[in-house]
Each structure stands twice: as structure tokens, then as C-alpha cells.
MIDREN-855768 format. One record per residue (C-alpha): residue number from 0; residue in three letters; x, y, z. Coordinates in steps of 0.1 Angstrom, whole numbers, plus 5000, padded with zeros to 4 digits. Layout:
MIDREN-855768
{node NUM; 'ala'; {X; Y; Z}} ...
//
This chain:
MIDREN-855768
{node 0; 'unk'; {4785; 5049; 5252}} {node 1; 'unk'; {4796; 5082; 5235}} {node 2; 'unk'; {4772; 5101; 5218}} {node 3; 'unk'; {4790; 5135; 5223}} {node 4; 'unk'; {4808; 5140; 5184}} {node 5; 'unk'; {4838; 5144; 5194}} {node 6; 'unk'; {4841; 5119; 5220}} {node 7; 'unk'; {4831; 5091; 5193}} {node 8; 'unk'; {4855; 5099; 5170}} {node 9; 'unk'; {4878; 5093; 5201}} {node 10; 'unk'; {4862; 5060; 5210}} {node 11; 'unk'; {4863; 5050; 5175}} {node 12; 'unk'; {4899; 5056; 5173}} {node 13; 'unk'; {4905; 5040; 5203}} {node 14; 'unk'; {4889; 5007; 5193}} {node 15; 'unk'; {4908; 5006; 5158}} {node 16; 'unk'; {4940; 5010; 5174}} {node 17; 'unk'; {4935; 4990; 5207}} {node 18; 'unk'; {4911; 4959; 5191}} {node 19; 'unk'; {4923; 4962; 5153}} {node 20; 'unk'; {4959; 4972; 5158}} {node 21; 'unk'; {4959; 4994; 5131}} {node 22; 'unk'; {4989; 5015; 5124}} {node 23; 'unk'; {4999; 5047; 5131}} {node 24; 'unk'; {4995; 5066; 5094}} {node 25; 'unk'; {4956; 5048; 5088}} {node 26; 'unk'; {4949; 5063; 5125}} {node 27; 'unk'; {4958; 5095; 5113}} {node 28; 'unk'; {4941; 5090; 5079}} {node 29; 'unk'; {4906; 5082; 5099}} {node 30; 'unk'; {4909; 5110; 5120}} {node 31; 'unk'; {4914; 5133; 5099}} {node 32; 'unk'; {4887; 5127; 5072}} {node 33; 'unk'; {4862; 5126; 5105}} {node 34; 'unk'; {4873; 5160; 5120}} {node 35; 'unk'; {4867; 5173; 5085}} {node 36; 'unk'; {4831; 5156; 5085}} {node 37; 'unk'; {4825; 5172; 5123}} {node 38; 'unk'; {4838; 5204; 5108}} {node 39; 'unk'; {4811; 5207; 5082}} {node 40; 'unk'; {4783; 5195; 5108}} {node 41; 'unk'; {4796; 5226; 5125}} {node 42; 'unk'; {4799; 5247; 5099}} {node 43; 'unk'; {4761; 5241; 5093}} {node 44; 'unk'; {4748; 5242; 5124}} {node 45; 'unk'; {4740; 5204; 5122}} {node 46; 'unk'; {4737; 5182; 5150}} {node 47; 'unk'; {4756; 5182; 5180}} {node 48; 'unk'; {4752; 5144; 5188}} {node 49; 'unk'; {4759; 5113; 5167}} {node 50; 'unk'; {4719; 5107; 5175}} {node 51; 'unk'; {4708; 5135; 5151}} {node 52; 'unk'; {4733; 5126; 5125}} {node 53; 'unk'; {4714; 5118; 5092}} {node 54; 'unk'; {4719; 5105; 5059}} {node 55; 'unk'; {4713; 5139; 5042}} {node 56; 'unk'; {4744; 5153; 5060}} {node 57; 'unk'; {4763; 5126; 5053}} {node 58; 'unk'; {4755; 5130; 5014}} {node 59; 'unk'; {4751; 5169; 5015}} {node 60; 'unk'; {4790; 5162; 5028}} {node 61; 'unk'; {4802; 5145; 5003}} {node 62; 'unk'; {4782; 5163; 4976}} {node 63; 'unk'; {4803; 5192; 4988}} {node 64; 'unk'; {4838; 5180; 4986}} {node 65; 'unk'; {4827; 5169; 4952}} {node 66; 'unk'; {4823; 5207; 4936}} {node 67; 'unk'; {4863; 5212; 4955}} {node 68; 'unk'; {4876; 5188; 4928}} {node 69; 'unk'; {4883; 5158; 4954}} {node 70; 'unk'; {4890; 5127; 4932}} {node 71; 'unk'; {4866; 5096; 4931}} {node 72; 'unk'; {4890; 5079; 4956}} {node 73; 'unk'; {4895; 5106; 4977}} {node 74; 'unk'; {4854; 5110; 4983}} {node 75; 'unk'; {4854; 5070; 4989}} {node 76; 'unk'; {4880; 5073; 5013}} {node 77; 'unk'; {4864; 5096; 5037}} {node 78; 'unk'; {4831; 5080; 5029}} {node 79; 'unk'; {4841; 5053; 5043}} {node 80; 'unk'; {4854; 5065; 5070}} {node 81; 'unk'; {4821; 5076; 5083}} {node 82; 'unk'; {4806; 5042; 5075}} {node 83; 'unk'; {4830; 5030; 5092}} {node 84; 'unk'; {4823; 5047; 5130}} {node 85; 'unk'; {4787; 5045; 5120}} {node 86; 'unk'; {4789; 5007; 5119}} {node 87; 'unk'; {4812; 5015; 5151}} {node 88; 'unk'; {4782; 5031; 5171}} {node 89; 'unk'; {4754; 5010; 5160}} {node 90; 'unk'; {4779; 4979; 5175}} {node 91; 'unk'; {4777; 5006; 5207}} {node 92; 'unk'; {4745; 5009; 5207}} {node 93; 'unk'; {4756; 5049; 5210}} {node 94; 'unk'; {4729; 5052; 5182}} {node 95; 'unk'; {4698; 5036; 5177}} {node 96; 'unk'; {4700; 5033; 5139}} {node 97; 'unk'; {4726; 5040; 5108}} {node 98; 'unk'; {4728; 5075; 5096}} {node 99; 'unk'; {4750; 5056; 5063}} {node 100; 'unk'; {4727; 5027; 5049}} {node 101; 'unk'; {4712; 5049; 5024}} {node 102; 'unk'; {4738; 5068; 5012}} {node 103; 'unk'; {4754; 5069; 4978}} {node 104; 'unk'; {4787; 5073; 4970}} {node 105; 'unk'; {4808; 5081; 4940}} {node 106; 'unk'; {4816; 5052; 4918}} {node 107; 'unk'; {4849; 5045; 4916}} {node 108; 'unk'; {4871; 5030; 4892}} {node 109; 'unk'; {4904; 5016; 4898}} {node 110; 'unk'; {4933; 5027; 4882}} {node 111; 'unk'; {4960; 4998; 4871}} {node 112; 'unk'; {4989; 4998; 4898}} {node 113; 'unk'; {5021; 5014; 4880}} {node 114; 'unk'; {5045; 4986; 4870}} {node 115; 'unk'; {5080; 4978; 4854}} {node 116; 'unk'; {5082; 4954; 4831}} {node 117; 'unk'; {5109; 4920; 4838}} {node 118; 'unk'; {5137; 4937; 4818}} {node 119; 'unk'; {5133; 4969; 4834}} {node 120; 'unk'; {5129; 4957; 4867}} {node 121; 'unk'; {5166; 4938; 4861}} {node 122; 'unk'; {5181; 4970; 4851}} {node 123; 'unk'; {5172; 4984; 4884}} {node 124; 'unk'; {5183; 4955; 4906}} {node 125; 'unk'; {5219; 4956; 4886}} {node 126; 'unk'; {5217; 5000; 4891}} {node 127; 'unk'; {5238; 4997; 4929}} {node 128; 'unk'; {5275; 4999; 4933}} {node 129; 'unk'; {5283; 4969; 4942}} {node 130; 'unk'; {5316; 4978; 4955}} {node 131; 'unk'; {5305; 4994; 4983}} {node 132; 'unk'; {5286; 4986; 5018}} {node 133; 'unk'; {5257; 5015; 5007}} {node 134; 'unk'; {5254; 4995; 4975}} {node 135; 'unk'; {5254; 4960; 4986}} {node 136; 'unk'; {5226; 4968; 5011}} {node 137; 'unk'; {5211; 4988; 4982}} {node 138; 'unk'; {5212; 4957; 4960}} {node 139; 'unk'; {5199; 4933; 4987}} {node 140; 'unk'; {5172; 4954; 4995}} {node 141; 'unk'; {5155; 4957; 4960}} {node 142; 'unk'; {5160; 4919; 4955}} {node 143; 'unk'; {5138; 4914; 4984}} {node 144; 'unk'; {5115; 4944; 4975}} {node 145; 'unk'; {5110; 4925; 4941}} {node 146; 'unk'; {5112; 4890; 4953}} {node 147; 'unk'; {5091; 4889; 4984}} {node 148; 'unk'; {5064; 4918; 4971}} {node 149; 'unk'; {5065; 4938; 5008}} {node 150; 'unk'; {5050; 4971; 5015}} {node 151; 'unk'; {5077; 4999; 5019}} {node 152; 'unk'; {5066; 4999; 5056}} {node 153; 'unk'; {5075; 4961; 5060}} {node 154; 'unk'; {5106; 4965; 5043}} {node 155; 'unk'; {5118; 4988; 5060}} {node 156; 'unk'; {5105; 4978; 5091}} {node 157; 'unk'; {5122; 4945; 5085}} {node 158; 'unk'; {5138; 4928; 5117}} {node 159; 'unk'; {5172; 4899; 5120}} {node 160; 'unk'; {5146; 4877; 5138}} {node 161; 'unk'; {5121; 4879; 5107}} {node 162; 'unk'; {5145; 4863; 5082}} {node 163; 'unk'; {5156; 4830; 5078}} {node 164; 'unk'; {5179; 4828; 5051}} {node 165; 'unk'; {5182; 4787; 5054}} {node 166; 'unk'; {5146; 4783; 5046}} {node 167; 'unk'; {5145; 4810; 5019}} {node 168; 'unk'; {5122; 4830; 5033}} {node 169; 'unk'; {5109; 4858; 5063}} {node 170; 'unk'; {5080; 4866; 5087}} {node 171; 'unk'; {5058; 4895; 5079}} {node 172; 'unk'; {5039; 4916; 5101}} {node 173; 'unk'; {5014; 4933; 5079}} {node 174; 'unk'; {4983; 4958; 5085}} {node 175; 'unk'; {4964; 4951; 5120}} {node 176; 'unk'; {4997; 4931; 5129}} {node 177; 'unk'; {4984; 4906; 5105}} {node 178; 'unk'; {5013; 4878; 5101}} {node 179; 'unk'; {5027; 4863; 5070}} {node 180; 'unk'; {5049; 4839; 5056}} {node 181; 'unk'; {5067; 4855; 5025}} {node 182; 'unk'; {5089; 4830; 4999}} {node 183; 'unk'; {5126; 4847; 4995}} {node 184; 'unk'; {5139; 4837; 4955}} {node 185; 'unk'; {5177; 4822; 4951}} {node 186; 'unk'; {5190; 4860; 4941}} {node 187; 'unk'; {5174; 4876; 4968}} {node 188; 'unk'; {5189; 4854; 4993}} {node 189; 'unk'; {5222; 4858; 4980}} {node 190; 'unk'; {5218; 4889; 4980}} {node 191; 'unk'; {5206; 4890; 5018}} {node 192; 'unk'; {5239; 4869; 5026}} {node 193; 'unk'; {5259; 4890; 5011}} {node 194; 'unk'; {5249; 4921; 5026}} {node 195; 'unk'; {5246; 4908; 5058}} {node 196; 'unk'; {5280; 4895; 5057}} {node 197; 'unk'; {5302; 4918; 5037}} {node 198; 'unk'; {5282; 4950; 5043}} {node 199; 'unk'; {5262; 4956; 5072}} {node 200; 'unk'; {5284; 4952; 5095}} {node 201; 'unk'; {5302; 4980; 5088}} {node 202; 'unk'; {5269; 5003; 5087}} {node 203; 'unk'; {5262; 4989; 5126}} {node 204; 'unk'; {5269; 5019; 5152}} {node 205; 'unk'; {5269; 5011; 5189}} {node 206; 'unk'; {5235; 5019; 5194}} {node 207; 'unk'; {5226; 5000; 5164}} {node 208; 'unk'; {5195; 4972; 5170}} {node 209; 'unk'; {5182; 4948; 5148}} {node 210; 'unk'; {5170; 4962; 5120}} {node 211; 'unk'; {5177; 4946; 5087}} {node 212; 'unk'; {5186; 4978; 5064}} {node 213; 'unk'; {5209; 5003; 5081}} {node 214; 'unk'; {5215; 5040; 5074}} {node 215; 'unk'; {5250; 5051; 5070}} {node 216; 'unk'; {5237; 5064; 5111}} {node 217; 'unk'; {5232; 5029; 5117}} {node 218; 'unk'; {5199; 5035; 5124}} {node 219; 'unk'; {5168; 5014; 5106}} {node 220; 'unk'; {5164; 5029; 5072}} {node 221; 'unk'; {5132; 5047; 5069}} {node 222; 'unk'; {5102; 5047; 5041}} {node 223; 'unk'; {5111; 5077; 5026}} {node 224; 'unk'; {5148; 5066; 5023}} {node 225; 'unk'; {5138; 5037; 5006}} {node 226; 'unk'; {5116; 5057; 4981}} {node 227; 'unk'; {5142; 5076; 4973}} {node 228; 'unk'; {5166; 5051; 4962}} {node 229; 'unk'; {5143; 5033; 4943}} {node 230; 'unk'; {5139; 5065; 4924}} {node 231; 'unk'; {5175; 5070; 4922}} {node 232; 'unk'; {5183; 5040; 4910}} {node 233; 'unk'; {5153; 5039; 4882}} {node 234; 'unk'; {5168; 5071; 4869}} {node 235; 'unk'; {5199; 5053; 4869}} {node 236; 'unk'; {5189; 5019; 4853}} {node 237; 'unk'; {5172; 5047; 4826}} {node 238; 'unk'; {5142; 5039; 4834}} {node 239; 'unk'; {5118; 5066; 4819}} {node 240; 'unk'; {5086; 5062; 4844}} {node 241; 'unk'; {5072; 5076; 4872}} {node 242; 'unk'; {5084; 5060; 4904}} {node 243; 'unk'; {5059; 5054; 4929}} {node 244; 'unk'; {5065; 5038; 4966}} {node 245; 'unk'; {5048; 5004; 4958}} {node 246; 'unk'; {5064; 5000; 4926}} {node 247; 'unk'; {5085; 4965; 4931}} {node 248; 'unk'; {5052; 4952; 4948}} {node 249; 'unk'; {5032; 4956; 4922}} {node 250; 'unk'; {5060; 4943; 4895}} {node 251; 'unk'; {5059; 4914; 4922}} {node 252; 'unk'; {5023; 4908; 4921}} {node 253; 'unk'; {5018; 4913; 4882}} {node 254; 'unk'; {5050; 4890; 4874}} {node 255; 'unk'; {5031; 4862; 4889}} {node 256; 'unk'; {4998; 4865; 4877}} {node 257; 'unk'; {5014; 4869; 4841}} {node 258; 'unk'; {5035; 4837; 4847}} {node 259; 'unk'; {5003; 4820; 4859}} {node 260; 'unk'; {5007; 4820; 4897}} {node 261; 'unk'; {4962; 4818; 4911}} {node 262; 'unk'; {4951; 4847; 4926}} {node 263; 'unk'; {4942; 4835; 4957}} {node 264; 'unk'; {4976; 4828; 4961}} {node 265; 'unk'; {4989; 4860; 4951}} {node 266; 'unk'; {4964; 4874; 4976}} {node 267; 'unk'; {4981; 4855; 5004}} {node 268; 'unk'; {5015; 4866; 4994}} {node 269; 'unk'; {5008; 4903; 4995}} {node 270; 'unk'; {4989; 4902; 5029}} {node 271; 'unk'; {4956; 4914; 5011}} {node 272; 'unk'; {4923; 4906; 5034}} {node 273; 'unk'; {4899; 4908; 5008}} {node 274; 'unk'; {4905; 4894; 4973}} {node 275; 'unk'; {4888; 4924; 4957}} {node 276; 'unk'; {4920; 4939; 4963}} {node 277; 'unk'; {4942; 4914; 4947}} {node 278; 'unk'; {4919; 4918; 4918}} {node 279; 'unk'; {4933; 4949; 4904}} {node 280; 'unk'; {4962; 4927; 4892}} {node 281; 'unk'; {4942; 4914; 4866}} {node 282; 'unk'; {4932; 4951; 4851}} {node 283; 'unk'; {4972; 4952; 4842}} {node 284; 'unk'; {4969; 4919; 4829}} {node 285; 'unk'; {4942; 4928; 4810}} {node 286; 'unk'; {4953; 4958; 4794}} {node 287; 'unk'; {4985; 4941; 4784}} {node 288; 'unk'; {4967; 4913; 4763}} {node 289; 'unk'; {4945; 4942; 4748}} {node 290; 'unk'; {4977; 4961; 4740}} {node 291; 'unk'; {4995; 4933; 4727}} {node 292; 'unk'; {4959; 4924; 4704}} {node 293; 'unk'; {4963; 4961; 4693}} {node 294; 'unk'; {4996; 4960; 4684}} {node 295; 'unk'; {5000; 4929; 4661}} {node 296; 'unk'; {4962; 4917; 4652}} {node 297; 'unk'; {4955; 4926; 4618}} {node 298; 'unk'; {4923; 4938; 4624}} {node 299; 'unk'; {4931; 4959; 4649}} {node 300; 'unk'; {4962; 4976; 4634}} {node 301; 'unk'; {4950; 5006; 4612}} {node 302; 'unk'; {4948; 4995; 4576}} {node 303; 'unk'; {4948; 5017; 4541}} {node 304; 'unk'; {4916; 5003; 4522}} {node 305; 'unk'; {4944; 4986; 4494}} {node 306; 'unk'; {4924; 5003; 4464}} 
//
């Protein structure tokens, strides 16, 4: 049992990684909204053992952060990161009761996930050269962004042993390892075939393993690689919106629910744990109808009085 500050954020971190398997970056993200935490229990003199934690420093925290202009989400985020190692040493029994239970946080609301619409998200898949190995890869690996709705991690993570191009469809290794069966559409595996025939192989190097998506190095193509030419190629397909990493996923995701795909399946596809997640879906949905309603109601259109 740790009840030394430091060494339960160790523990803690420990635990997530060893038991949960989370990843590297939402390690990182955990530690680092803790150290700030243990810096402001410093800073004040507070106490030097999870024991004397309370909910007043836990709220007198986040009350803080909140006069540096911190965004709703951002205060969540950490907020929850010190539920989260509270709920850790209660579990421990490295504390004898929650220093969280009564604390309130900000409310937050959701913003709608930025999306393309069908047309533009067409544009972009057409955007690659073709004609070249760069392009073909390019062109394969926005089909399957789009078709199979994967995380920028997973896609370019992606392994030969994870596809099976027969069955129309690859194995996903998600957050905390979690695994996946993901549907590949008719484009995206031609698209996949062709790469993998006509254009990776002359991308492979000699030290070369089996990554899917090759670099001209011939090494696996990284996250912010694949960012990149999904900006380039939005610019490209002229495309006037702000690119952000998830972009095709949430295209994915909103495409289905607008062509009547359940939720709950939706939620599978995209490797979401909770449904409250999935949910956010339905915001874009929402705000689509009411646009729409706005647009060509005539009671909602602004009318001259006709006198």
C-alpha cells in the first residue's frame, strides 16, 4: 500500500499500464494532470500523504485552473484523473475513504465531432495520384480510414496479419488492447489489393516489417504522417474545413447513423466501451435535421409580414 504522494501516482500508473494495458500517450496524459495536482498540494503546503487528501483540495484545485481559462473539458479531464487514483487507493485500501465523492465538477457540453459530408468525403478519396506508389498507398489508406472508421493510431499501427482481404475485413487492436472485428467496403478492398500489389512493394526496404502503410523509408507510417496527408489532400480535393486527426472516423460514424445503421452497432464498430460515447453521433445528426428544418420550413425561414 502507497500512501507516500508520489509513490501512488507510481502505483497507479503502474496498475493502468500493467492490468489495463493502456497506451502509451493516455499514460502520459494521467501523469501529467496528477503531477500538476501534487504540484498545487505542494504549492499550498497541503498534505503530504494521500490520507490527508480532502475534498476541498480537490475542488480548491480545480476552482483554480478554472480563473487560468482551462476549457470545460480540459478541467473534466484532469478531474477525472484524480477520481480515477482515488477510486485506485480506496480498491488499495492505501486510504480509508474517498477524498472525490463530494466533489463538483464543471459541466460539460459536448461539442459535435467535425465531419465531411458524402460528396466531400469522395473528393478526398479521388485527391491521390494514382500513378504513383506514394499515391496508391495514399488512396488505399483513406478508403480504409473512411470505410472501417479506425483511430489514426490503429491505422497506422495497422499489421499484414490484421487484414484479410478475402473476408472483406481486419482485426483491430483498440484502447486497453481491446480487440475488434472491423467490416472492409468493396472500394476499400480494392483499394487495399491494389496497393498491396502494385505499390508497396516498391516502398519495402530490407529492414522493412509488416506494417501495412510504408514511408518512402520503408518504415511504418506514423500518426502525424497520416494527419498530414489527410490535410493535404482536403486542401487538394478543395475542401474549405478544418482538418482534424479523427476526421474520416467521424464521417464513418455519422454516415451510418444518417443512413440508419443502430447505435449500438455503431458503438461496436468504433471500439467505444461505453455508449455515452457513441452518443455524440446523434448531436450531428441532430443539428443537421434542425439545419435542414431551418433552411426550407416556411415557418422558420425569415418572412416579410406581406402587407
Amino acid at each position: 500500500m502507497a500512501s507516500n504522494l508520489l509513490e501512488g501516482v507510481d502505483d497507479f500508473l503502474a496498475y493502468l499500464s500493467l492490468e489495463k494495458g493502456l497506451s502509451e500517450n493516455t499514460l502520459q496524459g494521467y501523469e501529467s494532470d496528477l503531477r500538476q495536482f501534487l504540484d498545487r498540494l505542494q504549492a499550498t503546503s497541503r498534505p503530504s500523504s494521500w490520507r490527508e487528501v480532502t475534498a476541498a483540495d480537490v475542488s480548491d484545485w480545480i476552482y483554480s485552473l478554472s480563473e487560468e481559462d482551462y476549457s470545460n473539458a480540459s478541467l473534466c479531464r484532469k478531474l477525472s484523473a484524480v477520481r480515477a487514483i482515488d477510486a485506485f487507493l480506496l480498491r488499495d485500501r492505501s486510504i480509508e475513504k474517498s477524498f472525490t465523492e463530494i466533489v463538483v465538477g464543471p459541466k460539460l457540453r459536448r461539442k459535435a465531432p467535425f465531419t465531411l459530408s458524402i460528396q466531400e468525403v469522395d473528393r478526398l478519396l479521388r485527391a491521390p495520384d494514382e500513378t504513383t506508389p506514394q499515391g496508391l498507398r495514399d488512396r488505399a489508406m483513406l478508403e480504409l480510414f473512411y470505410s472501417s472508421g479506425l483511430r489514426v493510431s490503429e491505422l497506422s499501427g495497422l499489421q499484414l496479419q490484421q487484414i484479410d482481404l478475402d473476408l472483406g475485413a481486419l482485426k483491430v487492436f483498440g484502447k486497453g488492447s481491446k480487440e475488434r472485428v472491423c467490416p472492409m467496403g468493396s472500394k476499400a478492398v480494392a483499394a487495399m489489393d491494389n496497393y498491396l500489389r502494385n505499390a508497396r512493394p516498391a516502398l519495402v526496404k530490407a529492414k522493412t516489417g509488416s506494417a501495412v502503410f510504408l514511408s518512402a523509408r520503408g518504415t511504418a507510417i506514423s500518426r502525424k504522417t497520416v494527419w498530414f496527408l489527410v490535410k493535404k489532400y482536403t486542401q487538394a480535393a478543395g475542401i474549405d474545413k478544418p482538418v482534424k486527426p479523427h476526421m474520416l472516423r467521424h464521417s464513418f460514424a455519422t454516415h451510418l447513423l444518417t443512413g440508419g445503421a443502430d447505435l449500438r452497432i455503431i458503438q461496436e464498430l468504433l471500439g467505444h466501451a461505453d455508449i455515452s460515447t457513441t452518443q455524440i453521433y446523434t448531436t450531428v445528426e441532430a443539428e443537421r435535421t434542425r439545419s435542414a428544418h431551418e433552411e426550407f420550413h416556411p415557418r422558420s425561414r425569415e418572412m416579410g409580414t406581406g402587407l
